[in-house]
N, CA, C and O atoms as a GROMACS GRO file, in nm:
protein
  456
    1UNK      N    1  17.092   5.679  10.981
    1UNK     CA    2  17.073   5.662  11.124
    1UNK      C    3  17.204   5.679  11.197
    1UNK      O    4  17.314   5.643  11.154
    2UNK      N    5  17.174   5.744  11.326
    2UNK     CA    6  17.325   5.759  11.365
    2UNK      C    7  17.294   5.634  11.515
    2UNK      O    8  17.184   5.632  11.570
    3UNK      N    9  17.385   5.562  11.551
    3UNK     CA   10  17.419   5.447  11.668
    3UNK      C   11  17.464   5.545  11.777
    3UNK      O   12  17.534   5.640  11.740
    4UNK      N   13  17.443   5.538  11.861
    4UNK     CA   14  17.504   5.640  12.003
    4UNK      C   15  17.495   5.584  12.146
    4UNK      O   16  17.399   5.510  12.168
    5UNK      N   17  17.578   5.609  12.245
    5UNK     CA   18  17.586   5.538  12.391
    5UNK      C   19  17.468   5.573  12.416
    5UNK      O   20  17.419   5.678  12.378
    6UNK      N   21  17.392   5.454  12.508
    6UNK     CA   22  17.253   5.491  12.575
    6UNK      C   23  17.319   5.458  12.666
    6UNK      O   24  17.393   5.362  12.680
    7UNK      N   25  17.277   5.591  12.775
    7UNK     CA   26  17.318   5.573  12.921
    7UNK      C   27  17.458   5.595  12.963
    7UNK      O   28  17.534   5.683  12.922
    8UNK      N   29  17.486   5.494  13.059
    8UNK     CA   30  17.612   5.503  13.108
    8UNK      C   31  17.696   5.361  13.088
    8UNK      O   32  17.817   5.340  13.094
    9UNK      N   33  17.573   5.263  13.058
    9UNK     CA   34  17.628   5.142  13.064
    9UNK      C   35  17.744   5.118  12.963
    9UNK      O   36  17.746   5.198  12.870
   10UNK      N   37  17.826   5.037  12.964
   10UNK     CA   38  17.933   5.043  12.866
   10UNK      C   39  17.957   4.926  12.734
   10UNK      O   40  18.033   4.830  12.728
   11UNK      N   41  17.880   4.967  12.657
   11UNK     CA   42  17.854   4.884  12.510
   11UNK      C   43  17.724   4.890  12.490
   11UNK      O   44  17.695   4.847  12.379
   12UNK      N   45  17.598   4.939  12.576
   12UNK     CA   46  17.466   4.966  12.521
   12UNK      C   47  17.460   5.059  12.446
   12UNK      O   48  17.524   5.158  12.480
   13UNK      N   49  17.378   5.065  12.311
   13UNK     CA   50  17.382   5.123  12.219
   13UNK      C   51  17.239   5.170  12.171
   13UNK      O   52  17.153   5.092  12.210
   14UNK      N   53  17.189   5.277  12.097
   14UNK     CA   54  17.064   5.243  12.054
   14UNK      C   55  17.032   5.312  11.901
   14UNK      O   56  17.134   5.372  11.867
   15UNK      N   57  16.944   5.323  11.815
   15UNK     CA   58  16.992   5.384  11.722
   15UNK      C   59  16.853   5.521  11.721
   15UNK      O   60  16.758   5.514  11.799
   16UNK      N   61  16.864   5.599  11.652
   16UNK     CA   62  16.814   5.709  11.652
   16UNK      C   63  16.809   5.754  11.529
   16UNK      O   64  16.918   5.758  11.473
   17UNK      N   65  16.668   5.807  11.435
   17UNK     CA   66  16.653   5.854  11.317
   17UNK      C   67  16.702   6.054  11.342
   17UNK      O   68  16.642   6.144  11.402
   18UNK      N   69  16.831   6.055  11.266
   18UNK     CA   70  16.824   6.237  11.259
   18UNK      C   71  16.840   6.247  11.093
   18UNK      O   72  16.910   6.186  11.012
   19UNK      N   73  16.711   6.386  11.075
   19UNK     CA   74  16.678   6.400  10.917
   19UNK      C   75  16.822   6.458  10.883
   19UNK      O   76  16.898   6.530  10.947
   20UNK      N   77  16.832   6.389  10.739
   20UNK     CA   78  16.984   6.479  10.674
   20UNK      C   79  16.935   6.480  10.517
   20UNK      O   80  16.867   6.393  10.463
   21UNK      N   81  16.975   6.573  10.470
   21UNK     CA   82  16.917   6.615  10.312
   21UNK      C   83  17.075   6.629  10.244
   21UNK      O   84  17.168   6.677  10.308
   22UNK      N   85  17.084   6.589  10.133
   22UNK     CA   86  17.267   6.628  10.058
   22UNK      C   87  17.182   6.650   9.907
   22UNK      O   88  17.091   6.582   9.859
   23UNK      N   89  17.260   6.792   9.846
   23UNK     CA   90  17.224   6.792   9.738
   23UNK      C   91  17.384   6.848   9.704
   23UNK      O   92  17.454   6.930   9.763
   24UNK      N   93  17.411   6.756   9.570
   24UNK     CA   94  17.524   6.786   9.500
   24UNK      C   95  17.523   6.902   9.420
   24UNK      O   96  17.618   6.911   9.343
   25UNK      N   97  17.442   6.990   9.418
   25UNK     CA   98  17.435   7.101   9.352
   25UNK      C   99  17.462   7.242   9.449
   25UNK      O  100  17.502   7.352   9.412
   26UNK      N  101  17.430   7.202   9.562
   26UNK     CA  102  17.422   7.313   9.672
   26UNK      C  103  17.530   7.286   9.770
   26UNK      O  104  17.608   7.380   9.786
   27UNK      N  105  17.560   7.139   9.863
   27UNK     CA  106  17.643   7.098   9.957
   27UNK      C  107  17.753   7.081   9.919
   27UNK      O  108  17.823   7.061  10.018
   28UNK      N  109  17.818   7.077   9.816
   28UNK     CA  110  17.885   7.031   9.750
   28UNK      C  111  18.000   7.152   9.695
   28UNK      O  112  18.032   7.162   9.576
   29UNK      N  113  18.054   7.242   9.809
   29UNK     CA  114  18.145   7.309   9.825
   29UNK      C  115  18.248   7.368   9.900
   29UNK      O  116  18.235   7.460   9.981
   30UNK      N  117  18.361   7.304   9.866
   30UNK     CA  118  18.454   7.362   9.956
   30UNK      C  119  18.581   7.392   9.963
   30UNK      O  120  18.679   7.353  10.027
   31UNK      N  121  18.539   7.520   9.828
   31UNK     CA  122  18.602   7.572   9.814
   31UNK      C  123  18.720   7.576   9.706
   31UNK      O  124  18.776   7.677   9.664
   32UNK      N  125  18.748   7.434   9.670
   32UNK     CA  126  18.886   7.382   9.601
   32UNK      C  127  18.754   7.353   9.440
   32UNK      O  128  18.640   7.309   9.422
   33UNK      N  129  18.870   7.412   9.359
   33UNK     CA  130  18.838   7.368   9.206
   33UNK      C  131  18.994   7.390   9.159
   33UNK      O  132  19.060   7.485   9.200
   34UNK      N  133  19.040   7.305   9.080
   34UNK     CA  134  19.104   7.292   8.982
   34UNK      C  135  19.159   7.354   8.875
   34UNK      O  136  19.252   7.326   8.799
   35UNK      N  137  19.052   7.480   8.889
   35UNK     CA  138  19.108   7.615   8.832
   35UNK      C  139  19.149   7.700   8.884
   35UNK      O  140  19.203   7.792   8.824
   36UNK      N  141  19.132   7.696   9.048
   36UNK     CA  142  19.165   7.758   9.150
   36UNK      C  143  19.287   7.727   9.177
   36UNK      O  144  19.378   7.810   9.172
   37UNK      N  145  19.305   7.604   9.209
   37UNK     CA  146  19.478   7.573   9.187
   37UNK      C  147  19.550   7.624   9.080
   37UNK      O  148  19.662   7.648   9.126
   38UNK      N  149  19.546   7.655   8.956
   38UNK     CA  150  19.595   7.728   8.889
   38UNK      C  151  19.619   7.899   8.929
   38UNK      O  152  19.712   7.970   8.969
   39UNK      N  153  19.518   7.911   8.902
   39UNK     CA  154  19.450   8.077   8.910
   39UNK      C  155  19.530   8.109   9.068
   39UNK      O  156  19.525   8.230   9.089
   40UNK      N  157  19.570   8.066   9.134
   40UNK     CA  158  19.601   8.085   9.236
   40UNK      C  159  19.734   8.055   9.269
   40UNK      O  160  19.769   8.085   9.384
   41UNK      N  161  19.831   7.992   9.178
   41UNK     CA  162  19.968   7.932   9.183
   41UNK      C  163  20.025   8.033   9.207
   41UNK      O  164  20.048   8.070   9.322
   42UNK      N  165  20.061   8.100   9.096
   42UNK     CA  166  20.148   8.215   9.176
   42UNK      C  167  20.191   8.274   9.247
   42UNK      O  168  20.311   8.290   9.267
   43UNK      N  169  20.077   8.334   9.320
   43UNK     CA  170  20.051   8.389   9.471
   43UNK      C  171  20.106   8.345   9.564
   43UNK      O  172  20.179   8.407   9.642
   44UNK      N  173  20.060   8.168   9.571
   44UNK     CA  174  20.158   8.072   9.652
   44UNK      C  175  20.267   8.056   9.648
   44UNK      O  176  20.350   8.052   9.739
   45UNK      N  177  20.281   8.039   9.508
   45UNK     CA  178  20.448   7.948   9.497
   45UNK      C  179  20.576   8.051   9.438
   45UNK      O  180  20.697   8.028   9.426
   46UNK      N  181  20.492   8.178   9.408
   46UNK     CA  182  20.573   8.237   9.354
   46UNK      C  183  20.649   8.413   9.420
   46UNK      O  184  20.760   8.450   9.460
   47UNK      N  185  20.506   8.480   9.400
   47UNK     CA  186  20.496   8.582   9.472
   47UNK      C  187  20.500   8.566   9.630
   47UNK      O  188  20.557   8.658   9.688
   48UNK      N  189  20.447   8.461   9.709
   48UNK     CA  190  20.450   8.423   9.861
   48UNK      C  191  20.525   8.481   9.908
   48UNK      O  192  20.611   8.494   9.821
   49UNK      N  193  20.574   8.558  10.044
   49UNK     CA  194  20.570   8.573  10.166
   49UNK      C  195  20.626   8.502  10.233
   49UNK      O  196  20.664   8.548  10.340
   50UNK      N  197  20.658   8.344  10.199
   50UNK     CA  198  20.714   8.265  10.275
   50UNK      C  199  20.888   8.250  10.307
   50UNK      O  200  20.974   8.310  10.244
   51UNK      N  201  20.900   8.203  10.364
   51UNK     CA  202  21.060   8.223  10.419
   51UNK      C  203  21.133   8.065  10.413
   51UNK      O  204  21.080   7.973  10.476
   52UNK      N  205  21.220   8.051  10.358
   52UNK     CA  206  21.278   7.907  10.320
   52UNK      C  207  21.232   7.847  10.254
   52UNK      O  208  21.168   7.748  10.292
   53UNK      N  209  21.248   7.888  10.098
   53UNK     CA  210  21.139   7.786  10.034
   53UNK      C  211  21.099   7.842   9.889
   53UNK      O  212  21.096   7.786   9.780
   54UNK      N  213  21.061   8.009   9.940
   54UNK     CA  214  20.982   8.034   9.822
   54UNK      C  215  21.006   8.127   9.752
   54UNK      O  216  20.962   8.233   9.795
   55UNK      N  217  21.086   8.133   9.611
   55UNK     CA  218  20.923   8.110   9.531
   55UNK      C  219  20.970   7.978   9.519
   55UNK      O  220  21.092   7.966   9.526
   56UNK      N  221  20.882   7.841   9.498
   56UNK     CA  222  20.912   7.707   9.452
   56UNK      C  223  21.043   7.687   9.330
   56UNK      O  224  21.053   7.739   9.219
   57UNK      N  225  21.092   7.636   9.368
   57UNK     CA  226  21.237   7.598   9.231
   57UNK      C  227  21.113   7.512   9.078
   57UNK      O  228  21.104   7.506   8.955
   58UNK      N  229  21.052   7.469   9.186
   58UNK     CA  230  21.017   7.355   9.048
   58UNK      C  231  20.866   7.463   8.992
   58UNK      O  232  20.777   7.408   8.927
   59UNK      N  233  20.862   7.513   9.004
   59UNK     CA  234  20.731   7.594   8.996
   59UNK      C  235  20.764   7.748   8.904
   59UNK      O  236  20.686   7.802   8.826
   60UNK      N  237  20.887   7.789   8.938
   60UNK     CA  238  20.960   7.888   8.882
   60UNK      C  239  21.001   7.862   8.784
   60UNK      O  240  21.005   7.957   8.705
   61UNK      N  241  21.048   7.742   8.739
   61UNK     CA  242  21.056   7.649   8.570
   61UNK      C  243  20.950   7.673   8.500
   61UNK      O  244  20.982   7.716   8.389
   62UNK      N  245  20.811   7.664   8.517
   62UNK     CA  246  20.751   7.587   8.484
   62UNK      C  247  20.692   7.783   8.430
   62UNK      O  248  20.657   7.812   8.316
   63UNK      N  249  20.698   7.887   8.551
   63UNK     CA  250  20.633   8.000   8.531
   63UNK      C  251  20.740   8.044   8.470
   63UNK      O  252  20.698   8.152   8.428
   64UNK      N  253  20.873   8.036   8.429
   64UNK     CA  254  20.899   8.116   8.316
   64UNK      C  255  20.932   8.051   8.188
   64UNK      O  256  20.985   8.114   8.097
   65UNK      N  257  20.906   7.938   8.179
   65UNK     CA  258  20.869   7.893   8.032
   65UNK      C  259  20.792   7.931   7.964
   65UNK      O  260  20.791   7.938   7.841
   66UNK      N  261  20.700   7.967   8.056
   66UNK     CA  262  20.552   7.994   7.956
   66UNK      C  263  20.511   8.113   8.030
   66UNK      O  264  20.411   8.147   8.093
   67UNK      N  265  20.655   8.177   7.991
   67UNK     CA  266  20.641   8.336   7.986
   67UNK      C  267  20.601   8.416   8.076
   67UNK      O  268  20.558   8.524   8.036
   68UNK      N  269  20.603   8.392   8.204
   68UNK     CA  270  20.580   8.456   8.343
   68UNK      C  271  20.432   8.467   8.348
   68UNK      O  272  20.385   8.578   8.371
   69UNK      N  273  20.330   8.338   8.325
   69UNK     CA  274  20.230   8.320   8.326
   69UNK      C  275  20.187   8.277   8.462
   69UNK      O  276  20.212   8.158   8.480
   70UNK      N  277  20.143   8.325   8.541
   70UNK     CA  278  20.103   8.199   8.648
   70UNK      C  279  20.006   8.156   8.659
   70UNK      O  280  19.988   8.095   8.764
   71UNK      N  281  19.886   8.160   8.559
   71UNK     CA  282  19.786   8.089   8.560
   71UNK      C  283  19.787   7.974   8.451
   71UNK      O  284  19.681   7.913   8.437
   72UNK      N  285  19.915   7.931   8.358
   72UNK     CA  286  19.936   7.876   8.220
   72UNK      C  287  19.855   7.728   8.202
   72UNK      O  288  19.812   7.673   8.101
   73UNK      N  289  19.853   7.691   8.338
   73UNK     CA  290  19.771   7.576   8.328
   73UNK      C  291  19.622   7.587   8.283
   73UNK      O  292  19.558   7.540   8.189
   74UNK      N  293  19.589   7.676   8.400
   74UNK     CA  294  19.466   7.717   8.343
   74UNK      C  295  19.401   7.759   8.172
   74UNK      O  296  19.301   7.720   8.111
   75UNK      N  297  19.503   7.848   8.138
   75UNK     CA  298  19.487   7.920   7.998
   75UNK      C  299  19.511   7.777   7.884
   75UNK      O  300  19.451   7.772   7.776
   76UNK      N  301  19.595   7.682   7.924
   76UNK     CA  302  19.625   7.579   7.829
   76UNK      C  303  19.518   7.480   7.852
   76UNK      O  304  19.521   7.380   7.780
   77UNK      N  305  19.422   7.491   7.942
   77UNK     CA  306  19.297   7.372   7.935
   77UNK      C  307  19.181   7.453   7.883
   77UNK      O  308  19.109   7.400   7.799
   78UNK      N  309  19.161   7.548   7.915
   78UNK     CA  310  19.054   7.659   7.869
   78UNK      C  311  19.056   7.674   7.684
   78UNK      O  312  18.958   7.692   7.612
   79UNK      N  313  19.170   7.664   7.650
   79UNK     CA  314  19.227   7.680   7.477
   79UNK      C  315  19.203   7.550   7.437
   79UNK      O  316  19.155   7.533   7.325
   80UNK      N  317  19.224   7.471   7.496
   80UNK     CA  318  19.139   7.329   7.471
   80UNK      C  319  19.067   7.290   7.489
   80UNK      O  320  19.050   7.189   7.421
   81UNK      N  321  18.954   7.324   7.589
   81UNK     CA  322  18.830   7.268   7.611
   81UNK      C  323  18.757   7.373   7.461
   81UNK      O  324  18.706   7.316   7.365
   82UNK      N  325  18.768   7.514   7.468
   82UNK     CA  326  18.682   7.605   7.352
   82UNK      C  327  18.748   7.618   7.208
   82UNK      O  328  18.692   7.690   7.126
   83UNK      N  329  18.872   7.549   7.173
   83UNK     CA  330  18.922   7.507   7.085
   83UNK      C  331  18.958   7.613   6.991
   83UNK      O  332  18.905   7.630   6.881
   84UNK      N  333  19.069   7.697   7.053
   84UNK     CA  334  19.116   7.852   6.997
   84UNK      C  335  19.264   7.783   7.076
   84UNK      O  336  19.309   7.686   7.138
   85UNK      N  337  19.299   7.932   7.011
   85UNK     CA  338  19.510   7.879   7.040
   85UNK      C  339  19.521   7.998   7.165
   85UNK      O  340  19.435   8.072   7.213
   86UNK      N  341  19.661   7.979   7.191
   86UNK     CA  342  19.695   8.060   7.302
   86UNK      C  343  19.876   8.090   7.279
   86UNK      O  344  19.966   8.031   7.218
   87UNK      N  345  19.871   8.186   7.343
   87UNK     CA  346  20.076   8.216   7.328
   87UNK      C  347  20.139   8.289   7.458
   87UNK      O  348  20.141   8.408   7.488
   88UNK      N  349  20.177   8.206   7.505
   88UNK     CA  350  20.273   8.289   7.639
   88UNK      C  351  20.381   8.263   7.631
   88UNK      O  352  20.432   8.154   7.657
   89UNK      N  353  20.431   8.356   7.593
   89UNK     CA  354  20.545   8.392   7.614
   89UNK      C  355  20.640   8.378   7.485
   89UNK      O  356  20.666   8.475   7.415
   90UNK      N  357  20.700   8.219   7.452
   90UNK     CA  358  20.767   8.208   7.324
   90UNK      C  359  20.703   8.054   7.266
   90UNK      O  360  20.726   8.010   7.153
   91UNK      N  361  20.615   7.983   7.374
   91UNK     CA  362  20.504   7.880   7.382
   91UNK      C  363  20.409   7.924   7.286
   91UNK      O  364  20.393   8.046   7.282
   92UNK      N  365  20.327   7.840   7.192
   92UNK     CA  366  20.219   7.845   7.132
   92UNK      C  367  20.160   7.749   7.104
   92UNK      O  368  20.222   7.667   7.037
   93UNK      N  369  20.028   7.719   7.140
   93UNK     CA  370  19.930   7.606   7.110
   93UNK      C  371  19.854   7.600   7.081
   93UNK      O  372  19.778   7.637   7.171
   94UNK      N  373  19.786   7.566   6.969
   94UNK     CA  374  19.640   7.626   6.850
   94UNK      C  375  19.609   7.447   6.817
   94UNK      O  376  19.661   7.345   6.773
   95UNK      N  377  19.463   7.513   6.887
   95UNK     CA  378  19.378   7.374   6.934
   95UNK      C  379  19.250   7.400   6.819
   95UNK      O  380  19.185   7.308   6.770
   96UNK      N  381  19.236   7.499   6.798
   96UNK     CA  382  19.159   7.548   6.644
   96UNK      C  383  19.088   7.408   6.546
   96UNK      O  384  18.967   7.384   6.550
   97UNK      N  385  19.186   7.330   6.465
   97UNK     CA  386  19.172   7.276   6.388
   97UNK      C  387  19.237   7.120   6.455
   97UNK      O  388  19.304   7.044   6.386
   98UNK      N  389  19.212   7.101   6.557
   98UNK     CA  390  19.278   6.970   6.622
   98UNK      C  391  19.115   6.931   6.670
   98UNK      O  392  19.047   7.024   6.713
   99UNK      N  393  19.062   6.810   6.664
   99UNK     CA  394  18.977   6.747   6.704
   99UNK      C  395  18.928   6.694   6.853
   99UNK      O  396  18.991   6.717   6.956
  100UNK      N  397  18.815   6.626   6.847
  100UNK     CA  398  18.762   6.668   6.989
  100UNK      C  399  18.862   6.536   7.056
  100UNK      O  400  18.891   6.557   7.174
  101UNK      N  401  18.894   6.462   7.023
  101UNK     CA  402  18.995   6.375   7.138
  101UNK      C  403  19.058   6.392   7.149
  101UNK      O  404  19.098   6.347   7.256
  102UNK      N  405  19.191   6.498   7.050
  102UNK     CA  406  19.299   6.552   7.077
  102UNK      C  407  19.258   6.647   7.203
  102UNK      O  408  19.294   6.628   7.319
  103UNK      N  409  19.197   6.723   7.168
  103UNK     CA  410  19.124   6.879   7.296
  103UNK      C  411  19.126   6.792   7.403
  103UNK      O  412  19.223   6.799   7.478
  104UNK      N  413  19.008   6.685   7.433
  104UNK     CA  414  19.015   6.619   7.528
  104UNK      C  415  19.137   6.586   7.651
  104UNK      O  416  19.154   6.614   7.770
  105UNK      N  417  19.230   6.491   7.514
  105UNK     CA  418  19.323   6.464   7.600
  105UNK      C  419  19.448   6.588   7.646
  105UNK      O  420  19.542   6.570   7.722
  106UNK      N  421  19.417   6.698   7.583
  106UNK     CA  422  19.507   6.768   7.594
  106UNK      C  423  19.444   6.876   7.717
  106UNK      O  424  19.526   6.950   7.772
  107UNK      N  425  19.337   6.880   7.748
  107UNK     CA  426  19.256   6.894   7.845
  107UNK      C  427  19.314   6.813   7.939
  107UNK      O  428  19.396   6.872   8.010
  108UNK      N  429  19.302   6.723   7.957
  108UNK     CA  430  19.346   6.619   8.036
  108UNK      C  431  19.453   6.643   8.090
  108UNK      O  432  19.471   6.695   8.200
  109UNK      N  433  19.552   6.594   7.988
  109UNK     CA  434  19.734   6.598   8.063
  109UNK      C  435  19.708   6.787   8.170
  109UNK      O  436  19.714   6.803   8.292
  110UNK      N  437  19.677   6.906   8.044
  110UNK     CA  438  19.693   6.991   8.117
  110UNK      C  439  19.665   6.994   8.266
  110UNK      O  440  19.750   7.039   8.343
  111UNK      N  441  19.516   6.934   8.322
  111UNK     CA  442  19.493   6.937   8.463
  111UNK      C  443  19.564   6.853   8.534
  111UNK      O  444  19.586   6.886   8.651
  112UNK      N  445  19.622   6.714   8.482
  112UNK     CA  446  19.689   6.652   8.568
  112UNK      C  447  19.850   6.728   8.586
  112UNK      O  448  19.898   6.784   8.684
  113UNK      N  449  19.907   6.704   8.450
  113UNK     CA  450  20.029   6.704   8.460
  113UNK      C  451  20.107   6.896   8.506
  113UNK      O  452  20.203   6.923   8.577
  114UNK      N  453  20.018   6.986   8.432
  114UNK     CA  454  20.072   7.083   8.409
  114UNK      C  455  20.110   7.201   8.612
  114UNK      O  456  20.167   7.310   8.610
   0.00000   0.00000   0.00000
């Protein structure tokens, strides 16, 4: 229910039924995923256009460690969620024969920390 001014008077109120439908399968976009922040780093922080600033210092560490990757976050949660290895650059991580809570958490750190 939404509450709304009735009139002109000042603090009369009244309430009013307006239909609203939410489905988390359909409404439930906008735009931002977590792989998108990856998949998309570069562009921003690296390759950008921007003036004072860019490419990121702390971001430029991080993309040539792991071999001028700019999606590495991405590729290092993906190798752990389907449990195959990966190699960028002089980096290698083989999730193969590592178990499902290791994958997990290594899933994990990757989206937070990486």
């Amino acid at each position: 229910f939404v509450t709304a001014l009735a009139g002109e008077a000042a603090g009369a109120t009244s309430t009013i039924d307006i239909p609203y439908t939410y489905s988390i399968q359909f409404n439930n976009d906008n735009g931002r995923t977590l792989e998108k922040f990856s998949t998309e780093a570069q562009d921003k922080m690296y390759d950008c256009q921007e003036t004072g600033g860019c490419p990121y210092v702390d971001y430029t560490k991080f993309f040539d460690y792991y071999g001028k990757n700019g999606d590495y976050a991405h590729q290092w949660v993906q190798a752990a969620l389907t449990k195959t290895s990966l190699r960028m650059g002089s980096f290698e991580a083989d999730f193969s024969n590592m178990g499902d809570e290791g994958r997990a958490e290594a899933a994990r750190k990757g989206t937070a920390y990486m």
